[in-house]
MILUM-951793 format. One record per atom (N, C-alpha, C, O): residue number from 1; atom name; x, y, z. Coordinates in pm, whole numbers. Example, Ala and Ser with C-alpha at 12.3 -4.5 7.8 and 13.67 -1.06 7.14 Angstrom:
! MILUM-951793
resi_name_u_v_w
1_N_1319_-569_780
1_CA_1230_-450_780
1_C_1320_-330_780
1_O_1424_-332_846
2_N_1285_-225_708
2_CA_1367_-106_714
2_C_1290_3_787
2_O_1341_114_804
***
This chain:
! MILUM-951793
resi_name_u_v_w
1_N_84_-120_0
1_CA_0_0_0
1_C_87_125_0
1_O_188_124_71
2_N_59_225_-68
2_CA_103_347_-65
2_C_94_369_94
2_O_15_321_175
3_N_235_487_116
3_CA_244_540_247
3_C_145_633_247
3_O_69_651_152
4_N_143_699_361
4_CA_20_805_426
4_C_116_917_347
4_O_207_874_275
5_N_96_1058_362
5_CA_125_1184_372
5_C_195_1198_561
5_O_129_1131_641
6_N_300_1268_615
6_CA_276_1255_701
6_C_376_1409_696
6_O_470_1419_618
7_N_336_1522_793
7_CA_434_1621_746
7_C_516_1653_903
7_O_456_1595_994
8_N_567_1688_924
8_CA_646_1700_1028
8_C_738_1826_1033
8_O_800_1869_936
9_N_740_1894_1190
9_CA_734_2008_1199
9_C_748_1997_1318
9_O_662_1924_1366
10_N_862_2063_1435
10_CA_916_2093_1527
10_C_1049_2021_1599
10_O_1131_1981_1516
11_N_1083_1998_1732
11_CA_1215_1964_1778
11_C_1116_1888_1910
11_O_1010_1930_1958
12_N_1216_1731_1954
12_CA_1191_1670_2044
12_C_1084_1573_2048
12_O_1024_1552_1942
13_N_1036_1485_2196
13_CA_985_1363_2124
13_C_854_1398_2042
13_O_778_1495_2035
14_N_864_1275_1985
14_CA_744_1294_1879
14_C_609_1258_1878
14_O_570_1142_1892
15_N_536_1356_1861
15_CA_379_1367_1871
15_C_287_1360_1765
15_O_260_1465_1706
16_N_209_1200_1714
16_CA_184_1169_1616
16_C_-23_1249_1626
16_O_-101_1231_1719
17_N_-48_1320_1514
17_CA_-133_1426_1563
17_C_-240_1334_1425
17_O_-192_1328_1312
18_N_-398_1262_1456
18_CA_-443_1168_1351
18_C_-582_1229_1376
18_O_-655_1212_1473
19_N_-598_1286_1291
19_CA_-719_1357_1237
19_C_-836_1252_1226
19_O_-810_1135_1198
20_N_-1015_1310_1256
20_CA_-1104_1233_1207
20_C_-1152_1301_1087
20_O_-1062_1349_1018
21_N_-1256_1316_1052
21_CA_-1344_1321_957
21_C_-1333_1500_907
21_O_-1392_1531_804
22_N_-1281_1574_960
22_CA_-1170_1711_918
22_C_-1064_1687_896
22_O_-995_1611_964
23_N_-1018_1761_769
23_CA_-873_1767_756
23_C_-802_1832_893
23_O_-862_1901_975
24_N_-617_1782_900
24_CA_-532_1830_983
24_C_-550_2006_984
24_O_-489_2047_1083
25_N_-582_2065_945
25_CA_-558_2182_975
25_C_-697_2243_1035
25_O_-666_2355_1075
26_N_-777_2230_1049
26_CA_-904_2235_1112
26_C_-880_2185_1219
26_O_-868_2246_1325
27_N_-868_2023_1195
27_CA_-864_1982_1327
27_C_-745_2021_1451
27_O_-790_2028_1565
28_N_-627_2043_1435
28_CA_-552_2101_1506
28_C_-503_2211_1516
28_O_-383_2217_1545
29_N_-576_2332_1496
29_CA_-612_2444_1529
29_C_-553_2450_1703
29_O_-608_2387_1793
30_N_-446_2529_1722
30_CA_-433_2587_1873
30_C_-283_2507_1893
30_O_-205_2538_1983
31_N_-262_2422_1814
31_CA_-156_2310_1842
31_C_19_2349_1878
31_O_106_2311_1957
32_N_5_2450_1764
32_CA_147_2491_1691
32_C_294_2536_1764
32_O_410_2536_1724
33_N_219_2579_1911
33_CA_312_2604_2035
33_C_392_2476_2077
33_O_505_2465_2124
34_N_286_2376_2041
34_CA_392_2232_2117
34_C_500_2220_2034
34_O_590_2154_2086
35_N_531_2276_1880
35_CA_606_2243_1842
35_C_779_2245_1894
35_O_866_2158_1896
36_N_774_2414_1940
36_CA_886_2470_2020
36_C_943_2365_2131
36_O_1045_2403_2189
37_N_882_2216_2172
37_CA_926_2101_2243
37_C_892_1986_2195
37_O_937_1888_2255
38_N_794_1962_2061
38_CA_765_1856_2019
38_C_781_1804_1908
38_O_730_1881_1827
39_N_829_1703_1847
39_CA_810_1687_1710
39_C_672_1604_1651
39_O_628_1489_1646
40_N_635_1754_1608
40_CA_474_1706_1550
40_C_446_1608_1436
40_O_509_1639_1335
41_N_382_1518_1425
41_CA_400_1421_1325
41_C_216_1438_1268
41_O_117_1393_1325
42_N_224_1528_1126
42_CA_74_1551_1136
42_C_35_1406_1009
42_O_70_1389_892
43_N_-28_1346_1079
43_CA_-58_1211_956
43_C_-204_1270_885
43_O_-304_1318_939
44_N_-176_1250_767
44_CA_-305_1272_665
44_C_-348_1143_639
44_O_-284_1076_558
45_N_-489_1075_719
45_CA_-551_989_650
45_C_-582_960_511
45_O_-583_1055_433
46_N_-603_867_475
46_CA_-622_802_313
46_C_-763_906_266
46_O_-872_903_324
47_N_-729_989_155
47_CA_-841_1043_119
47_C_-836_1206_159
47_O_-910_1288_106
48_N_-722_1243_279
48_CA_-706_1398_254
48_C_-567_1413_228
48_O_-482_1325_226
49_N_-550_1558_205
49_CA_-396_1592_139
49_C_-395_1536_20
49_O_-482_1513_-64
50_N_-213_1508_29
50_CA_-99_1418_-72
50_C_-149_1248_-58
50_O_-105_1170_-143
51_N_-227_1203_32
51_CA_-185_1076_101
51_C_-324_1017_-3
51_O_-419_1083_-47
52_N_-291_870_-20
52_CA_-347_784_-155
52_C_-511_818_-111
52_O_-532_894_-16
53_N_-605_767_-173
53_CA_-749_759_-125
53_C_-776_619_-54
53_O_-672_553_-58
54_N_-888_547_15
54_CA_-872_428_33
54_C_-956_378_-31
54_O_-1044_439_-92
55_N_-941_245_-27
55_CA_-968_149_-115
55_C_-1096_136_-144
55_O_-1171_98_-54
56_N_-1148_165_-266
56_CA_-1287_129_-298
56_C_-1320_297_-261
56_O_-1441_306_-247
57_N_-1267_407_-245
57_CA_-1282_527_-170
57_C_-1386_547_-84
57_O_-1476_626_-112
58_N_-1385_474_37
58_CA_-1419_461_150
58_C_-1380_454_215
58_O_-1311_353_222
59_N_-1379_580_378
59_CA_-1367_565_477
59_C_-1354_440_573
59_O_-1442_356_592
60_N_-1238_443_623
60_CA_-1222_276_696
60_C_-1123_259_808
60_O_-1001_243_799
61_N_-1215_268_942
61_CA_-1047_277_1035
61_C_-1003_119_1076
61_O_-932_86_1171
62_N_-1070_24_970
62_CA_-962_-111_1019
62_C_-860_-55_914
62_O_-745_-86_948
63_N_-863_25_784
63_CA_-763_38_715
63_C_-682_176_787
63_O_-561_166_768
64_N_-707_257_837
64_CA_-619_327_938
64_C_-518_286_1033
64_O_-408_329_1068
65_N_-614_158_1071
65_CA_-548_73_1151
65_C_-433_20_1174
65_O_-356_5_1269
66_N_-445_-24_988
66_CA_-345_-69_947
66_C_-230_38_937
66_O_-116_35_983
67_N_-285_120_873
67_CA_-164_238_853
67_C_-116_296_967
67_O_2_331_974
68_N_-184_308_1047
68_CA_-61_359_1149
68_C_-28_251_1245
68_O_30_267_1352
69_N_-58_175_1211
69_CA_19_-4_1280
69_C_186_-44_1203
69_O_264_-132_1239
70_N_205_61_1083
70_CA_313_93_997
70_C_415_227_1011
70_O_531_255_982
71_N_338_270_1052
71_CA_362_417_1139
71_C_427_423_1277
71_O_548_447_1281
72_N_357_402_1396
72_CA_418_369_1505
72_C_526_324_1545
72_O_611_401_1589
73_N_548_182_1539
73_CA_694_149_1552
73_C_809_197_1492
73_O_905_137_1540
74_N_851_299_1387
74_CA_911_332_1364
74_C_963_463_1436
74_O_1076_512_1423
75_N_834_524_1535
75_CA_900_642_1632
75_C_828_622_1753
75_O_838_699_1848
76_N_774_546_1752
76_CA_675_472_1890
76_C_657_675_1958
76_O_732_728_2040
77_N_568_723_1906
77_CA_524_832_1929
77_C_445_873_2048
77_O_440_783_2131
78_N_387_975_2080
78_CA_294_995_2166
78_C_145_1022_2068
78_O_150_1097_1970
79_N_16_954_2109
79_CA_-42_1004_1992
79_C_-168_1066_2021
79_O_-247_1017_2101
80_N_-192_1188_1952
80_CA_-315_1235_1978
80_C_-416_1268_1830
80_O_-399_1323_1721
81_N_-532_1193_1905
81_CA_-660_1142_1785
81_C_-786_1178_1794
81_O_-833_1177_1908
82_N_-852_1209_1712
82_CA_-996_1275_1697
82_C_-1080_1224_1642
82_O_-1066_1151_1543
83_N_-1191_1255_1701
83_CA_-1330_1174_1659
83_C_-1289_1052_1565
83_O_-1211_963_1596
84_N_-1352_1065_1454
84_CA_-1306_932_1365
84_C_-1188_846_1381
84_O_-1183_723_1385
85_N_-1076_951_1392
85_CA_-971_907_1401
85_C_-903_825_1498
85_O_-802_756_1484
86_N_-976_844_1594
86_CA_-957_759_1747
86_C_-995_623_1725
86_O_-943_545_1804
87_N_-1069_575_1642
87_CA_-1087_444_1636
87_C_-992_359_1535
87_O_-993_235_1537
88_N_-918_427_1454
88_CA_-808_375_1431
88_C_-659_334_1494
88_O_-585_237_1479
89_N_-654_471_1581
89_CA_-559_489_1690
89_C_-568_397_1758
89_O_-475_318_1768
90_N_-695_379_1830
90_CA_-687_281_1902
90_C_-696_134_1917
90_O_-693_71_2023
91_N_-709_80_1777
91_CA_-684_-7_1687
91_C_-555_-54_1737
91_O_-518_-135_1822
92_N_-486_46_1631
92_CA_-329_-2_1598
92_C_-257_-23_1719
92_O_-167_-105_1736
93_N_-324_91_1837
93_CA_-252_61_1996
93_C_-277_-50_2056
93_O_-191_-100_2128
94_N_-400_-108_2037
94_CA_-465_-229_2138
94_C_-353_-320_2062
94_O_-256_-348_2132
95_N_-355_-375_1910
95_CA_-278_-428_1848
95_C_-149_-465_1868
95_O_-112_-581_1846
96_N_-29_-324_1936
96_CA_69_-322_1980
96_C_115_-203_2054
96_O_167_-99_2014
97_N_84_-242_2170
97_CA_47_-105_2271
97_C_211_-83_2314
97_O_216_40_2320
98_N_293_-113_2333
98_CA_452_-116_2310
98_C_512_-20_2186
98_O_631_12_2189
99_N_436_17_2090
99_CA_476_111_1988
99_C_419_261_2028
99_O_496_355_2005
100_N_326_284_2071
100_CA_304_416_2185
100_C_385_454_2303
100_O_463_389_2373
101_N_340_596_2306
101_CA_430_633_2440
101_C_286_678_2541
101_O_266_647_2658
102_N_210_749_2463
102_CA_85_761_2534
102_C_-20_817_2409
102_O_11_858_2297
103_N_-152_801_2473
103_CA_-290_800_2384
103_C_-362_947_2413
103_O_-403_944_2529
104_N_-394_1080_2348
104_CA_-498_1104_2348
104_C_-578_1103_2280
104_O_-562_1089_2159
105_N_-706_1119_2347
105_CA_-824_1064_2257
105_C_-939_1152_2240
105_O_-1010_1112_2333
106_N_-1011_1252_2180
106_CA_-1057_1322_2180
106_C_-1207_1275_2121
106_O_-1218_1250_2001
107_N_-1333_1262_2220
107_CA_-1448_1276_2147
107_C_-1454_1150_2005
107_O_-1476_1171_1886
108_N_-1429_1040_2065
108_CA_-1445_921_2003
108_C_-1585_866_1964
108_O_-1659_829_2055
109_N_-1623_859_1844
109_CA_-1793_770_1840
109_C_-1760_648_1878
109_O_-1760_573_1780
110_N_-1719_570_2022
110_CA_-1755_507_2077
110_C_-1840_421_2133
110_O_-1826_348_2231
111_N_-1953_441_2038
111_CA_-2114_433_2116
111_C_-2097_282_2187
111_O_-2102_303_2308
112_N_-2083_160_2166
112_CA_-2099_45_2232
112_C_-2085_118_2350
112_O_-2184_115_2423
113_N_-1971_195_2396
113_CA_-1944_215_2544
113_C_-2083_211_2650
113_O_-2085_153_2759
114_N_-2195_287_2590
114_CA_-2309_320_2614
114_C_-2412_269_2526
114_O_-2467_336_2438
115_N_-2439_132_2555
115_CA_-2566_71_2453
115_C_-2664_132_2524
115_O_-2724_185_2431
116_N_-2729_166_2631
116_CA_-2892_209_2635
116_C_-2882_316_2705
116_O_-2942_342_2810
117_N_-2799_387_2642
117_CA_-2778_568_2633
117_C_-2868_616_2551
117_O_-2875_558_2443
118_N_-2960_728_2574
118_CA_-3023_778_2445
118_C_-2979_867_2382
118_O_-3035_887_2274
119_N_-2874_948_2416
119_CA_-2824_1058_2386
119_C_-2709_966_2293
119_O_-2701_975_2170
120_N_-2647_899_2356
120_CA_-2531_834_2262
120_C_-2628_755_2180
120_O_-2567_734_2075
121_N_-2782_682_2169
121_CA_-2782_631_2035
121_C_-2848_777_1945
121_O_-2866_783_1824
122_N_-2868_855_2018
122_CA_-2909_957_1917
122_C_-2821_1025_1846
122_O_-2850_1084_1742
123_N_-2689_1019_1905
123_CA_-2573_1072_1815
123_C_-2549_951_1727
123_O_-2505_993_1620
124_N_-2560_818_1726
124_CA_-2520_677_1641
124_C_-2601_687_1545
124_O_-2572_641_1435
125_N_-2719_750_1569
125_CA_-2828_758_1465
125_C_-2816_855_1364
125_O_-2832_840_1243
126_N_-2775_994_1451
126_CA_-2731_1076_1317
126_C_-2608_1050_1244
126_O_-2608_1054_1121
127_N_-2513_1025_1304
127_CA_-2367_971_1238
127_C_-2414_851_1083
127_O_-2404_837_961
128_N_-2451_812_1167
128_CA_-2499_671_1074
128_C_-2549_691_923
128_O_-2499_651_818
129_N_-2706_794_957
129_CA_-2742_869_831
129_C_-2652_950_758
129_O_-2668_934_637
130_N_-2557_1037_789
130_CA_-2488_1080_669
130_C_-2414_972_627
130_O_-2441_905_527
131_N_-2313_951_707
131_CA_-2229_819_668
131_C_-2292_696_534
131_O_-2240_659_429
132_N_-2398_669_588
132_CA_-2493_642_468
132_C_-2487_685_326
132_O_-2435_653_219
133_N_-2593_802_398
133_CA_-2694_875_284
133_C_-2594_1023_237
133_O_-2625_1095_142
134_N_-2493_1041_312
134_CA_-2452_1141_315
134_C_-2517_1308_257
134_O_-2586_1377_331
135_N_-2476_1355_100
135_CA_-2554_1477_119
135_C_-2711_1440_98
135_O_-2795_1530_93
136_N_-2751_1286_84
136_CA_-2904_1258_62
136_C_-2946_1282_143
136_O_-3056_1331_120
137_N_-2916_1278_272
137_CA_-2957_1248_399
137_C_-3064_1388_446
137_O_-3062_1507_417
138_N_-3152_1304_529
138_CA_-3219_1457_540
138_C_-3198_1564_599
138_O_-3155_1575_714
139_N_-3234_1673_509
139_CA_-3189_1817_555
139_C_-3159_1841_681
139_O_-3060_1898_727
140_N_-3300_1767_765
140_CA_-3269_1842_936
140_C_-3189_1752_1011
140_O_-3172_1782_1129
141_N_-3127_1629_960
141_CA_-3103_1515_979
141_C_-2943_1622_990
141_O_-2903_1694_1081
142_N_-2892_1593_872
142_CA_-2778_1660_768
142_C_-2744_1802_875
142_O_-2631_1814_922
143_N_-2808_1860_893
143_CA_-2756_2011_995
143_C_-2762_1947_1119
143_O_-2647_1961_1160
144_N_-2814_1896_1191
144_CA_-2784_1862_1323
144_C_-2646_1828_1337
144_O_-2562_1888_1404
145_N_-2624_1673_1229
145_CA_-2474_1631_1260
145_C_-2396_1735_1248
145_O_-2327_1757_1348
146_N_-2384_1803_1165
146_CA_-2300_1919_1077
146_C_-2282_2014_1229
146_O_-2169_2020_1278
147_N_-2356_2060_1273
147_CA_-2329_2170_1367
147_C_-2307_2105_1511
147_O_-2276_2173_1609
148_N_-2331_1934_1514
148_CA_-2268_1881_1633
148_C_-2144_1883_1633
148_O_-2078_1916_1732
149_N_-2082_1836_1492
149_CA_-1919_1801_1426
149_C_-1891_1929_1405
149_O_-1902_1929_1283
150_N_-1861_2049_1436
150_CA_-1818_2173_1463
150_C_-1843_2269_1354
150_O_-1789_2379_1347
151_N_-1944_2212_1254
151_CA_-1901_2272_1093
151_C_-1987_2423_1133
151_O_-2082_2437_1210
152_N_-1929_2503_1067
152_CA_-2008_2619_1120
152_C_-2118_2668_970
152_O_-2111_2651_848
153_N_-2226_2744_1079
153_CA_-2359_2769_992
153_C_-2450_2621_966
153_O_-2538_2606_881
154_N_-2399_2517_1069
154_CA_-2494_2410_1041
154_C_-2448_2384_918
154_O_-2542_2342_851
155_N_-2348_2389_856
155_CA_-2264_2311_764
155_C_-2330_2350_576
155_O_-2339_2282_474
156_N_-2365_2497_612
156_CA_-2384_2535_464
156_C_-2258_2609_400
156_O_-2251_2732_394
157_N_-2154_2521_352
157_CA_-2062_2521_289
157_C_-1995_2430_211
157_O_-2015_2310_235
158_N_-1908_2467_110
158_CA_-1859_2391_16
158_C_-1758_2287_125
158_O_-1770_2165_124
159_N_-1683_2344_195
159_CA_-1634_2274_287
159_C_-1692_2171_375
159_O_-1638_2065_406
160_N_-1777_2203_403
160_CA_-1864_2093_460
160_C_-1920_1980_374
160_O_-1892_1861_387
161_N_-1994_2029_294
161_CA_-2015_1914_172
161_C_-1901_1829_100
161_O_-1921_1725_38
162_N_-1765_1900_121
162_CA_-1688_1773_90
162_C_-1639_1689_222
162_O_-1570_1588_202
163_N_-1671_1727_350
163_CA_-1613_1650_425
163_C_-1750_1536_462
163_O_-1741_1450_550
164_N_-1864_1556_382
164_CA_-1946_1529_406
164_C_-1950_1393_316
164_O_-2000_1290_361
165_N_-1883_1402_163
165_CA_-1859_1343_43
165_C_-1771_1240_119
165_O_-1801_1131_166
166_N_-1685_1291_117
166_CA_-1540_1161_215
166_C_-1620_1097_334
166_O_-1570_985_327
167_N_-1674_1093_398
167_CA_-1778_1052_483
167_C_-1814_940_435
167_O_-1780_823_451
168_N_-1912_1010_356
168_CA_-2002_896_257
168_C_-1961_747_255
168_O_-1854_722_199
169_N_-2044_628_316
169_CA_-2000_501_291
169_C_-1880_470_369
169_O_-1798_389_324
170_N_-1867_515_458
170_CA_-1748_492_558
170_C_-1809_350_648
170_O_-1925_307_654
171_N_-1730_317_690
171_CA_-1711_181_773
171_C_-1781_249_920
171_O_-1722_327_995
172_N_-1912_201_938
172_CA_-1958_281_1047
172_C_-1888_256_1186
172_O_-1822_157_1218
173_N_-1926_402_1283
173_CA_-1811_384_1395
173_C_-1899_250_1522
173_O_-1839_177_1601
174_N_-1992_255_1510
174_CA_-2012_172_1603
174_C_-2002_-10_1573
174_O_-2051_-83_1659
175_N_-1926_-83_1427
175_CA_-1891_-139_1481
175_C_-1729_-160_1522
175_O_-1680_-273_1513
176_N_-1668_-73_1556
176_CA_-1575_-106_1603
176_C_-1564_-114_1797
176_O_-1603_-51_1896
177_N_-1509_-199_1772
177_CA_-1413_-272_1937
177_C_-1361_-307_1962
177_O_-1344_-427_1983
178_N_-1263_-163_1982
178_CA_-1126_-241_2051
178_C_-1134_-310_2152
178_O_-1247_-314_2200
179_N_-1041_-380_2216
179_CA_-1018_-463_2320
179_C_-919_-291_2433
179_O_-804_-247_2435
180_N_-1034_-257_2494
180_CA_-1016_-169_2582
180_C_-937_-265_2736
180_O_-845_-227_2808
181_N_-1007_-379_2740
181_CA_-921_-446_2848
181_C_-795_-470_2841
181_O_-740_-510_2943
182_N_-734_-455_2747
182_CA_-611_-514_2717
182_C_-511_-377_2730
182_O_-400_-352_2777
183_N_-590_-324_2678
183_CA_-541_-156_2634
183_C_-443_-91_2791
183_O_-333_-44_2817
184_N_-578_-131_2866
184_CA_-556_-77_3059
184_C_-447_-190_3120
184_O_-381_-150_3216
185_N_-422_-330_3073
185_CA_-384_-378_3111
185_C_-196_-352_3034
185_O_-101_-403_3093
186_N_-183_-299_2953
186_CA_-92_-247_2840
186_C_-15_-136_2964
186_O_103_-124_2997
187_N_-128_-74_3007
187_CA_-30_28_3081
187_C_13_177_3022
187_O_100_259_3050
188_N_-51_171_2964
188_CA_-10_277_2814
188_C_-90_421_2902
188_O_-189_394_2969
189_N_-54_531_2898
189_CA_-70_604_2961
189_C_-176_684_2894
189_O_-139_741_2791
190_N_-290_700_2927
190_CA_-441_785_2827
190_C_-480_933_2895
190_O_-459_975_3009
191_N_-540_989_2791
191_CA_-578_1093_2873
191_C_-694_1137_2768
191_O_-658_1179_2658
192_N_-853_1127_2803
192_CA_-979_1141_2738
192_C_-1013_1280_2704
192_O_-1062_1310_2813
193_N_-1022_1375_2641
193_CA_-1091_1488_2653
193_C_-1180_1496_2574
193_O_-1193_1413_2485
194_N_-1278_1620_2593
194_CA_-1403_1611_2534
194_C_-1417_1793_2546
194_O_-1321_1852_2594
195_N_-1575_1900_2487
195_CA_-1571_1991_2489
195_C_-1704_2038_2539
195_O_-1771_2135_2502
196_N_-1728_1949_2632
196_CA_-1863_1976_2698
196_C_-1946_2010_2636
196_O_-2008_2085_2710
197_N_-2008_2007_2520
197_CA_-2134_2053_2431
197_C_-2183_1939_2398
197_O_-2213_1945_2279
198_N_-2209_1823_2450
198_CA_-2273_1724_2404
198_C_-2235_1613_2541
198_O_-2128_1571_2585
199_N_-2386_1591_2581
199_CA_-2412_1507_2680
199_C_-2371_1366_2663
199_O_-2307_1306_2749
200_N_-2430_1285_2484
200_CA_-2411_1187_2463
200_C_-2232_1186_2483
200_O_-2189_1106_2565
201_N_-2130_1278_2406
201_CA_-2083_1230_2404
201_C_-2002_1216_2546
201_O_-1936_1116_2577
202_N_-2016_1320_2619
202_CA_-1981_1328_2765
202_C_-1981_1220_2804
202_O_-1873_1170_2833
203_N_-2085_1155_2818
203_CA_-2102_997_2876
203_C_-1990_904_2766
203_O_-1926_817_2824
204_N_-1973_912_2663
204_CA_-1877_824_2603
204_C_-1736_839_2622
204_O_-1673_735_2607
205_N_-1661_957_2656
205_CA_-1569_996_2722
205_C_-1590_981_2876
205_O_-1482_1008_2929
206_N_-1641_964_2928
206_CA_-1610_919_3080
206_C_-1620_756_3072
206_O_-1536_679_3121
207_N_-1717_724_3013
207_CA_-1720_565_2987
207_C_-1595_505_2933
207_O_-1560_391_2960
208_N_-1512_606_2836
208_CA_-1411_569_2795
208_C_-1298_522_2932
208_O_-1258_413_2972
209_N_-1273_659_2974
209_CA_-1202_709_3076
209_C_-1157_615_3225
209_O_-1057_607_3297
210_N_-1307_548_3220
210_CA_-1309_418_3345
210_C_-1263_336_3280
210_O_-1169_277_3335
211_N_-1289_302_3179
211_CA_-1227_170_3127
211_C_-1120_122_3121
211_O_-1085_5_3140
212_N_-1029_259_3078
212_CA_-891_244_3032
212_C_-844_306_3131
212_O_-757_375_3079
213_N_-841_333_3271
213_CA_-745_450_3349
213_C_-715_546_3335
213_O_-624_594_3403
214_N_-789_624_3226
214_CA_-708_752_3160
214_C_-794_849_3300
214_O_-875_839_3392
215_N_-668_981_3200
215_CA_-669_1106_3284
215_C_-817_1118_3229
215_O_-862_1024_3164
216_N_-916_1258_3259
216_CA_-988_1303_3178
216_C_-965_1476_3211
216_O_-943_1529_3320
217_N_-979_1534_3090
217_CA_-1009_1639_3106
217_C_-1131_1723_2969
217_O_-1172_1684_2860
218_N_-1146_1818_3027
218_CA_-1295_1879_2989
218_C_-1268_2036_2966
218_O_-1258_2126_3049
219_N_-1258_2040_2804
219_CA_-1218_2201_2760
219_C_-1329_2243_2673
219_O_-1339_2214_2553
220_N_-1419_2321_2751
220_CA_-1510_2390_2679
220_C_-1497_2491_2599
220_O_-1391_2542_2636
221_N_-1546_2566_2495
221_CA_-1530_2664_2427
221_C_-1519_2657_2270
221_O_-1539_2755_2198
222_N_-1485_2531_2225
222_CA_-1451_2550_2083
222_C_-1549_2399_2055
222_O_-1478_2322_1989
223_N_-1621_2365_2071
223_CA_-1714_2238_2056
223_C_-1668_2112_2025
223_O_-1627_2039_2116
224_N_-1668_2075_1910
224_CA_-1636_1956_1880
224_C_-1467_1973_1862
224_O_-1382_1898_1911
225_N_-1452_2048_1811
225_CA_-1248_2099_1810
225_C_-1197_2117_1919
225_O_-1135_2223_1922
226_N_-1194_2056_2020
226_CA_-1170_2071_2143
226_C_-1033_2073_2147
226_O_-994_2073_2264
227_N_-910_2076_2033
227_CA_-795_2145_2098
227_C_-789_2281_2059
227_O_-694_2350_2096
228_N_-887_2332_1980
228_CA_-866_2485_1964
228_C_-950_2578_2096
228_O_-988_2695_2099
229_N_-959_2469_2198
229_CA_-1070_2568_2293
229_C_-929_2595_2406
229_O_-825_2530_2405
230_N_-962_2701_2493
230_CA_-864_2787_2562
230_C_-806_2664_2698
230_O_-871_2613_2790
231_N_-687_2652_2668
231_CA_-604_2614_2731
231_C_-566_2448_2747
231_O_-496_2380_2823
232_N_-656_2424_2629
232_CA_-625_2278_2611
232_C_-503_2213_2574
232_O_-478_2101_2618
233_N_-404_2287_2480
233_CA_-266_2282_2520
233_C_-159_2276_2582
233_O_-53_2213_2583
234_N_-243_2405_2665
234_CA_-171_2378_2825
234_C_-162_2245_2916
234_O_-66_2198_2978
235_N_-318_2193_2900
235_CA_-338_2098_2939
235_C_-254_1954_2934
235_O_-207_1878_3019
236_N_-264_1962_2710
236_CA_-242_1849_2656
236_C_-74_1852_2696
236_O_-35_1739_2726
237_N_7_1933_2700
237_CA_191_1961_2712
237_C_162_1879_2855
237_O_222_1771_2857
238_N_110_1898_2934
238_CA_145_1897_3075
238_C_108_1717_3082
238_O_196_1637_3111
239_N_7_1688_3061
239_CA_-5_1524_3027
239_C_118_1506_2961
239_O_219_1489_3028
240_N_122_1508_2840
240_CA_251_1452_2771
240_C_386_1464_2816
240_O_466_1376_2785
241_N_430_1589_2905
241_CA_538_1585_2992
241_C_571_1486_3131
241_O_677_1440_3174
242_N_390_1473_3191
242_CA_431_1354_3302
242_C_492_1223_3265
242_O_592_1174_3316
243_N_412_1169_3160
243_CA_441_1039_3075
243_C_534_1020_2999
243_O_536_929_2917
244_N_635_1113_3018
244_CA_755_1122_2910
244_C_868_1048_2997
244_O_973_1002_2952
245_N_831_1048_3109
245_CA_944_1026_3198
245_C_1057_1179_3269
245_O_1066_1228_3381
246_N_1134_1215_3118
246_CA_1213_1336_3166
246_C_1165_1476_3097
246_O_1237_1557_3039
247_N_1012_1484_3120
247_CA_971_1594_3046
247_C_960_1604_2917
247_O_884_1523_2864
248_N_1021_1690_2842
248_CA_1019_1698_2670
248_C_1156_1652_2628
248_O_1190_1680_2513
249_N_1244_1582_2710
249_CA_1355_1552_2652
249_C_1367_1405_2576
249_O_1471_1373_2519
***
């Protein structure tokens, strides 16, 4: 298989940064300070950037999976992952949790975590329909997700409609499951965050959070982009410095 796109940018250990269903530059908005101690490793999933499309051009995080199961061991990174993207991450980690240095995980569609949640199947339900039906999907259907997933104006934009297109026919998130027991038993150091604007997913990030031992923390202000909300950096450096052992060295 063709390699990913992967661009890289700063000094010290390295921080593998795996986008969901937004491109890297949306999604890591607020980031750019860690560079001055980190070496940022921004991976472009199959289908944005330089990096190939996937197969059959569909969304797929067992094929993420794979790709950064190719990725990892070569800088056994620290890694931080978003919505979609977390279920690949955490794939490739359960897989070989020895190629990480530590996990964050941002606002994962998680839903098993919470089978008779209504809020989490009401987010499984809208996910599901675009993912589907994508721009078919219905209008009020179509803006809900859109303005849950951070798109602004309820997602009347060209931008939105293509992240909406790449969507389309994706490998839905609820069935994936990782082996979270194994994960905690790995030892691998986690830390959950979320952006407080959504109850369902609140409950899927704390559900996460027990499972695996992770830290949690809770940065409101920027919604679903929860590292562009105020001081989540601060936050995220200060996790990644405990788990480093000697800081950023």
């Amino acid at each position: 298989m063709q390699a990913l796109t992967i661009l890289e940018h700063g000094t010290g250990p390295a921080v593998a940064l795996v986008h969901g269903g937004a491109g890297p530059k949306t999604t890591w908005t607020g980031l750019d300070s860690l560079s001055a101690r980190w070496t940022l490793l921004c991976v472009y999933r199959r289908g944005f950037g330089a990096s190939p499309p996937p197969p059959g051009g569909q969304q797929d995080f067992e094929i993420d999976a794979d790709d950064l199961g190719r990725i990892f061991p070569d800088r056994r990174p620290h890694v931080v992952a978003h919505s979609y993207g977390v279920l690949g991450a955490l794939l490739a980690a359960v897989q070989a949790p020895g190629t990480v240095r530590s996990l964050t995980l941002i606002e994962p569609p998680l839903y098993f975590l919470a089978p008779d949640d209504p809020e989490v199947a009401r987010l499984e339900s809208l996910g599901n329909a675009v993912l589907t039906h994508g721009l078919d999907a219905d209008p009020a259907t179509l803006r809900e997700f859109l303005t849950l997933a951070g798109a602004p104006d309820g997602g009347g934009s060209r931008l939105s409609d293509g992240a909406v297109r790449r969507a389309w026919g994706a490998r839905l998130p609820g069935q994936a499951r990782p082996d979270l027991t194994a994960l905690r038993a790995a030892d691998v150091p986690v830390l959950v965050a979320s952006g407080g604007h959504s109850s369902g997913l609140e409950r899927i990030c704390d559900l996460l959070a027990d499972a695996v031992g992770a830290q949690r923390l809770i940065a409101p202000g920027a919604g679903h982009f929860v590292p562009a909300a105020a001081g989540f950096v601060d936050r995220l450096e200060e996790f990644l410095s405990s788990v480093s052992g000697t800081g950023s060295s």
